[in-house]
Phi, psi and omega in degrees: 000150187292155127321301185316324204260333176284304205289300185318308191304307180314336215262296174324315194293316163336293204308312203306314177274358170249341180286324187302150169246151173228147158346311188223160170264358172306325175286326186268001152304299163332283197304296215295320195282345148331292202305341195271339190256339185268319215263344128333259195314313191295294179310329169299311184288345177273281157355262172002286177296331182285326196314307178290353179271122165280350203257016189194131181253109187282136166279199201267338198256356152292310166321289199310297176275033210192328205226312199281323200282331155269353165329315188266325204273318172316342185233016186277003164253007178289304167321282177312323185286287178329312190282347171264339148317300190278329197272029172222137201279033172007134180053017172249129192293134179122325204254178192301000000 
């Protein structure tokens, strides 16, 4: 399978879990910052994986658009998930 084709899917799976409703934001804080830390690593791995193709030299603006953008928009739920975890108030209305 493509990159491409695991982030649509991730994307999807998100969607799939934000749309559901709960009770609380602690399970879909949990799932989004999962999905953000697999889809981390899976870009890393990727990285990883261009890094060893010999038969093509990628420039900086291939990195950039191959490698660096989905890396940031893949961990872009990490910040946020952390932060509402530490910034939440248990049994106060409004907090996780």
């Amino acid at each position: 399978m493509t990159p491409t084709l695991i982030h649509f899917g991730g994307v999807l799976f998100e969607s799939l879990f934000v749309l559901a409703p709960w009770s609380s934001a602690w399970p879909i804080g949990i799932i989004l910052g999962v999905c953000g830390l697999s889809g981390l690593i899976y870009q890393i791995y990727v990285i990883l994986m261009q890094r060893k193709i010999d038969f093509a030299s990628p420039d900086w603006l291939d990195w950039a658009l191959f490698s660096a953008a989905p890396a940031l928009c893949a961990g872009r739920p990490l910040p946020v998930e952390l932060s509402r975890f530490v910034q939440a108030k248990p049994g106060v209305r409004g907090g996780l």
